[in-house]
ZAMARGU-4260 file (C-alpha; in steps of 0.2 Angstrom, whole numbers, plus 5000, padded with zeros to 4 digits):
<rodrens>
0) 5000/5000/5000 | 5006/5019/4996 | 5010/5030/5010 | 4995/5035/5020 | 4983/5023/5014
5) 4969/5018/5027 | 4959/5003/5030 | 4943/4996/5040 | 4938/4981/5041 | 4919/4983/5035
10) 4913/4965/5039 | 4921/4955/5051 | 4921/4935/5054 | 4903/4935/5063 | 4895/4950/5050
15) 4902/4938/5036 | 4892/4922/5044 | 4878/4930/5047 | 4875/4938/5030 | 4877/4921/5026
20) 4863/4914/5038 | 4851/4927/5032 | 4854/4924/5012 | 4853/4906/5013 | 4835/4911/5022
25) 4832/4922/5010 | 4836/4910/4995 | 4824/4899/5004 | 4809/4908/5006 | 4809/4917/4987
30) 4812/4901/4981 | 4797/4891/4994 | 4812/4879/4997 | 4827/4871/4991 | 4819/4858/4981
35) 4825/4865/4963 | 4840/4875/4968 | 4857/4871/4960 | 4872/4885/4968 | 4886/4890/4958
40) 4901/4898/4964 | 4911/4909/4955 | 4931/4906/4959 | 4939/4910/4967 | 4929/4915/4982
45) 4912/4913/4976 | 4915/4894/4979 | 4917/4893/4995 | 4905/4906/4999 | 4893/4895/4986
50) 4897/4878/5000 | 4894/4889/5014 | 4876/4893/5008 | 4875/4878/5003 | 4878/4868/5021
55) 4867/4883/5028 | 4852/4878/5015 | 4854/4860/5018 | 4854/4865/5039 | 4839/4875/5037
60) 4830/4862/5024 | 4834/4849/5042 | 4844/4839/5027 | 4863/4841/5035 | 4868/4826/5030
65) 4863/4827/5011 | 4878/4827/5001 | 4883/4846/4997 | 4887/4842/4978 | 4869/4838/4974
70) 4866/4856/4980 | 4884/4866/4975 | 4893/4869/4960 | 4906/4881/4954 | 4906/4889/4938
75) 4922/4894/4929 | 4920/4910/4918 | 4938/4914/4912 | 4935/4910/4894 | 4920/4919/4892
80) 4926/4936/4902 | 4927/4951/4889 | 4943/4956/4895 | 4954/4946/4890 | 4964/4954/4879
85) 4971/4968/4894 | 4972/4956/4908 | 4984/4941/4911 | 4972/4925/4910 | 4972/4914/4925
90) 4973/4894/4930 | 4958/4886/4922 | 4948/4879/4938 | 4936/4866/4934 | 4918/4869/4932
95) 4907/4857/4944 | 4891/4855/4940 | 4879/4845/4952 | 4872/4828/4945 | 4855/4834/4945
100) 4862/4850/4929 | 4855/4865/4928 | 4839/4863/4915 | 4822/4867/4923 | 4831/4873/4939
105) 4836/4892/4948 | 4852/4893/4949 | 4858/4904/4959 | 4876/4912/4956 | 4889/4916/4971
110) 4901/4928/4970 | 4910/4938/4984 | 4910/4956/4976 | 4897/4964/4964 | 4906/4977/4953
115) 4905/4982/4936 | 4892/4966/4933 | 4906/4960/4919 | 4909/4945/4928 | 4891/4938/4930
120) 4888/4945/4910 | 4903/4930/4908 | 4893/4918/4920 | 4877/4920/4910 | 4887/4916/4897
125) 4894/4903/4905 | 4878/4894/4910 | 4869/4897/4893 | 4885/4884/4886 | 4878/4871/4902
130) 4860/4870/4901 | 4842/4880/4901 | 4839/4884/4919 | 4822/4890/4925 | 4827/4906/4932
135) 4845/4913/4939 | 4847/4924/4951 | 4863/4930/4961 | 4869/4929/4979 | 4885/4943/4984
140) 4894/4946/4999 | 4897/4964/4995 | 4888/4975/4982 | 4900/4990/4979 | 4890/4998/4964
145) 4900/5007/4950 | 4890/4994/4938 | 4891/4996/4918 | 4879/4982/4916 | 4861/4982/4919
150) 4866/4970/4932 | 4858/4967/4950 | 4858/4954/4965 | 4844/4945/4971 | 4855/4943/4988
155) 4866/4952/4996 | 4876/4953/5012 | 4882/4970/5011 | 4878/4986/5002 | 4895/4995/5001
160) 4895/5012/4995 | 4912/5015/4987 | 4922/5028/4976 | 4932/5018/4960 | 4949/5021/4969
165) 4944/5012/4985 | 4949/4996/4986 | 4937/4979/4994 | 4947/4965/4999 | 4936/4950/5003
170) 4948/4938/5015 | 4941/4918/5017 | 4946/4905/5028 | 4948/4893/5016 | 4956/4901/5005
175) 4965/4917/5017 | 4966/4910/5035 | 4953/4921/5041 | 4936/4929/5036 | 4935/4948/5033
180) 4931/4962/5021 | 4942/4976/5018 | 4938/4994/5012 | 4954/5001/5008 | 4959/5020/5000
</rodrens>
């Protein structure tokens, strides 16, 4: 960071896992159940945040022991991003899809930050090259706004009002050693 830069943790451990509790609620009671829901996660952290929800659902639904990859997914969109050309690619991760595919069910998209919407513009691409689902909807950790993209979330765990040159570092455990969101100037 550049000489008097500041940060603030926005959302800590606990604020994270409650947004969670109350989205997967959410995504239950829009959706009268779980009966038809497939969750996608975006990499890199919409994944996890996507089995997160997912054990939360399946907790919720009395079903904890039902396996979590007849619910949970991740959805690679690195192929179909419109960018590129200016920025460096990255790994290919696998794309999981649950057995049950995604025709004739909502699938719901996870991500951790909403943004410009150019990344879901790539999963709906992304999902249209999979199957025909009933309906889609998407599930954030943080909405930041700024979008260029009529582009807007169903869920959301945060609404984070930010300037372009503000920064919003989303830290996992699985992936980070610990849960927190950063707002950094």
């Amino acid at each position: 960071m550049t000489s008097g830069a500041t940060s603030t943790t926005v959302l800590s451990e606990n604020d994270i896992s409650r947004a969670l509790t109350r989205i997967a609620h959410e995504i239950l009671e829009r959706n009268k159940g779980g009966t038809d829901l497939v969750l996608l996660g975006i990499p890199t952290r919409g994944a996890p945040l996507a089995r997160r929800l997912g054990e939360r659902i399946l907790d919720a639904e009395g079903r904890p022991e039902a396996p979590l990859a007849e619910l949970v997914g991740t959805l690679d969109i690195t192929m179909h991003r419109d960018d590129l050309r200016r920025n460096p690619t990255r790994a290919l991760e696998p794309t999981r899809i649950p057995p049950v595919g995604l025709d004739e069910k909502v699938v719901v998209l996870v991500d951790d930050v909403l943004y410009s919407g150019r990344t879901i513009r790539a999963a709906l691409d992304a999902i249209s090259d999979l199957g025909r689902p009933r309906a889609v909807q998407l599930a954030v950790l943080v909405d930041r706004g700024h979008r260029e993209l009529p582009i807007r979330a169903d869920y959301i765990g945060k609404n984070l009002p930010t300037s372009r040159s503000e920064r919003v570092s989303v830290r996992l455990t699985e992936l980070d050693g610990s849960d927190s969101v950063v707002l950094s100037s």
